[in-house]
C-alpha positions in Angstrom: 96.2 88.2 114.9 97.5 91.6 114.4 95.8 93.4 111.3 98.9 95.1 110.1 100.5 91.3 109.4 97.7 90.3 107.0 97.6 93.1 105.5 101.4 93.6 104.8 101.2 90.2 103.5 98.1 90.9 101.5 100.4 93.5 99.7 103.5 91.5 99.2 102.3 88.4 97.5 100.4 88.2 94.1 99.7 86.0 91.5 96.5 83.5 91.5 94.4 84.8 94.2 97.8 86.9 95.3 97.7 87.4 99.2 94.3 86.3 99.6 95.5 82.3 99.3 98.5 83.1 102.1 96.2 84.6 104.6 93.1 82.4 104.1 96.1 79.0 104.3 96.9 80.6 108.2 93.5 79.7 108.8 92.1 77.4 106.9 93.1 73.7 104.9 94.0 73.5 101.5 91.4 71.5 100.4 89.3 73.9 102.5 90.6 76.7 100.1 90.2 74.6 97.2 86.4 75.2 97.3 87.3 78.5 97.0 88.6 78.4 93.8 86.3 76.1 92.3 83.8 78.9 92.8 85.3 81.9 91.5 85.5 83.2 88.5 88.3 85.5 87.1 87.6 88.9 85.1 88.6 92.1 84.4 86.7 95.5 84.7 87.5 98.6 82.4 87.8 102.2 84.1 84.2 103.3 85.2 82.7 99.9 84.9 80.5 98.5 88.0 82.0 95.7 89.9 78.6 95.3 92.9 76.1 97.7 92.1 74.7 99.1 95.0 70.9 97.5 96.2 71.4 94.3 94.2 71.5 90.8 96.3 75.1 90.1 97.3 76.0 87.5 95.6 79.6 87.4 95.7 82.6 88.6 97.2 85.2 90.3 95.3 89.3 90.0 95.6 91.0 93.3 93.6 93.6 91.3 92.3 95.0 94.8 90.7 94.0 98.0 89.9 91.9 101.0 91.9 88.3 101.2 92.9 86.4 103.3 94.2 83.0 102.3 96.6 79.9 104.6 95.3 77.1 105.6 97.4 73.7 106.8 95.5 71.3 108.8 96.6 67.7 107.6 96.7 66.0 110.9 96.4 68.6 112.3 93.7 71.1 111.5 91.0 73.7 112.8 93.5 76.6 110.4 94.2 79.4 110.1 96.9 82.2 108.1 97.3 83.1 106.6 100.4 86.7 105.5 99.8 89.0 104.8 96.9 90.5 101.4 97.3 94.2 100.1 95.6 94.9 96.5 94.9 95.7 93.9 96.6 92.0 93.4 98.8 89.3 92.0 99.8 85.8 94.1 98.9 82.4 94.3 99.5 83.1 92.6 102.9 80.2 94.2 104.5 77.9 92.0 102.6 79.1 88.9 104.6 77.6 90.7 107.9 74.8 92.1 105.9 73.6 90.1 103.3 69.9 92.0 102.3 71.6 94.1 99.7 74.8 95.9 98.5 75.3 99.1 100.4 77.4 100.9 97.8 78.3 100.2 94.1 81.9 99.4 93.5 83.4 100.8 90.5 86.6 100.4 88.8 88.5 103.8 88.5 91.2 102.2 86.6 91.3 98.9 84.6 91.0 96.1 87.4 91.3 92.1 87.8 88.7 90.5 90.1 88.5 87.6 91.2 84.5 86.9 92.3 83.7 84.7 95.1 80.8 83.0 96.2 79.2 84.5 98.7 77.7 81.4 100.4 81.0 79.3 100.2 82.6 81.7 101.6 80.0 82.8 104.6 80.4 78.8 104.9 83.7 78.8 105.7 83.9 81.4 107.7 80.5 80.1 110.1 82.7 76.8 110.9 86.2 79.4 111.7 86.1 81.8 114.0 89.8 83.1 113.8 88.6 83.0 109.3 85.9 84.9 110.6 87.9 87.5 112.5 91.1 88.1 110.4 88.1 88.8 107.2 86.1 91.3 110.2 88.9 92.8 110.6 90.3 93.4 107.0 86.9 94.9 105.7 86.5 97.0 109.1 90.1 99.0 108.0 88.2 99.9 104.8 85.0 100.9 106.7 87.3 102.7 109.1 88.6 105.2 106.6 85.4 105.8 105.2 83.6 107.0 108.1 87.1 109.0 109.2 86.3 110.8 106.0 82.8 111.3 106.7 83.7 113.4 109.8 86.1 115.5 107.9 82.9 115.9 105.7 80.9 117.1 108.7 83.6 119.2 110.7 86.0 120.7 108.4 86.0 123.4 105.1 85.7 123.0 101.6 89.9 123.4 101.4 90.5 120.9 104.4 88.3 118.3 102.9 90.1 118.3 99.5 93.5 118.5 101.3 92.3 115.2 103.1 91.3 113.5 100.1 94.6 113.9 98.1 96.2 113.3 101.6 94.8 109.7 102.0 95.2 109.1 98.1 98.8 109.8 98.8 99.0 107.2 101.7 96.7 104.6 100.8 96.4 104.4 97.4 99.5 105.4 95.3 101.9 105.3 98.2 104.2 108.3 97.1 103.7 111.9 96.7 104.2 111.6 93.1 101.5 109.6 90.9 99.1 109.7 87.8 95.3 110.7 89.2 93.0 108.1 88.3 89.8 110.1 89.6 88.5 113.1 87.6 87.7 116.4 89.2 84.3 115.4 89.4 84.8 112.5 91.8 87.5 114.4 93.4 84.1 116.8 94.5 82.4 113.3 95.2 85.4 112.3 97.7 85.6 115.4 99.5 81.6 115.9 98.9 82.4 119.5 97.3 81.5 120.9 94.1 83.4 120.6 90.8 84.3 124.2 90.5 85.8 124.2 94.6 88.2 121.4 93.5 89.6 123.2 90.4 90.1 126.6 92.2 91.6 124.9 95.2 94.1 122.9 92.9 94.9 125.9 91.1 95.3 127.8 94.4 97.9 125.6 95.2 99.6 125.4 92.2 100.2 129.2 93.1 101.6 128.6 95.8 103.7 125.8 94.6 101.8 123.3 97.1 101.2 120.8 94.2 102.7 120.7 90.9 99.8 119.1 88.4 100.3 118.5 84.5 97.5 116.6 83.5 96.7 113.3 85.3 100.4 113.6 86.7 100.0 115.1 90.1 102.9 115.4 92.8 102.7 117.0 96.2 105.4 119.6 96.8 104.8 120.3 100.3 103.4 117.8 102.1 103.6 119.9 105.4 101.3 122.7 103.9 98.8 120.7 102.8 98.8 118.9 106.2 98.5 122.3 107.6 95.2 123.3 105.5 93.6 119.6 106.6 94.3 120.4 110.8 92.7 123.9 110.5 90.2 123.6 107.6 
């Protein structure tokens, strides 16, 4: 099944369990579904509160019902922290625990206030053991996340300070407020955690391009005025 299907219906139905019931019903029974529910429990996470905390046993998988997150990776050897991808709502998270189940890899973290639903894990990984095509269309959802992570892990390793910045508020602007106009739910600081920077690049970048009218920001409110220029920094940074 193509990708782009589930996840166009992932976006355009909410409610109870939003898209998440419609494309699990294409694969599995109701009553299949049913223990689903029966395992999950609804609740909502304040901005900066932890949703998975990285190292602890997966326990359960979690549907972002609404809101933004963003998946923290922690250093062992230091306090220093990275995030891997910012995440809007509708989707399905922390899918790489059903594949690898010794510990979280990352912390999930609400950047905005959130609704979750959590699932349990072994209901789930049940479900999916007895339906391949389950199986795949849930591989295949958690994959697109992982995909954009390590896409901007090798604008990490190949490009500058200014391309990587430009990237982040790039993909922020396609996958996460869909519009070059929005309120910035990140802070500077995990700006410099996204494009793996320091604080004091991002705010002289920003300001940069407010000079040259490349984004206008007042506050959280942030709007890309030319979207072409700032593609321009990403391709030669």
């Amino acid at each position: 099944m193509d990708f782009s299907m589930l996840e166009s219906i992932d976006r355009d139905i909410k409610g109870d369990f939003g898209g998440f019931r419609r494309i699990s019903l294409l694969f599995i029974t109701n009553d299949e579904f049913k223990k689903i529910e029966k395992t999950s429990v609804y609740l909502r996470f304040k901005k900066g509160e932890t949703i998975l905390k990285q190292g602890h046993a997966p326990t359960h998988i979690a549907y972002l019902q609404s809101g933004i997150v963003k998946f923290n990776l922690q250093s062992p050897d230091s306090e220093k922290n990275t995030i891997l991808t910012l995440v809007a709502a509708p989707k399905v998270l922390g899918g790489a625990n059903l594949f690898y189940k010794d510990n979280n890899l990352f912390s999930i973290v609400a950047v905005e206030d959130c609704e979750i639903l959590l699932i349990e894990s072994k209901v789930f990984f049940e479900l999916l053991k007895n339906n391949g095509p389950y199986a795949i269309a849930m591989f295949q959802m958690a994959s697109e996340m992982f995909k954009k992570s390590i896409l901007n892990f090798i604008s990490v390793a190949n490009k500058q300070k200014e391309a990587r910045i430009a990237d982040v508020f790039i993909y922020m602007m396609e996958e996460v407020y869909f519009g070059t106009t929005f309120k910035l739910s990140l802070t500077r600081k995990e700006v410099a955690e996204f494009a793996c920077c320091s604080v004091e690049n991002v705010i002289m970048t920003l300001s940069k391009w407010q000079q040259e009218g490349i984004v206008s920001i007042e506050g959280k409110n942030f709007e890309i005025l030319n979207l072409d220029k700032l593609r321009y920094i990403s391709r030669v940074g």
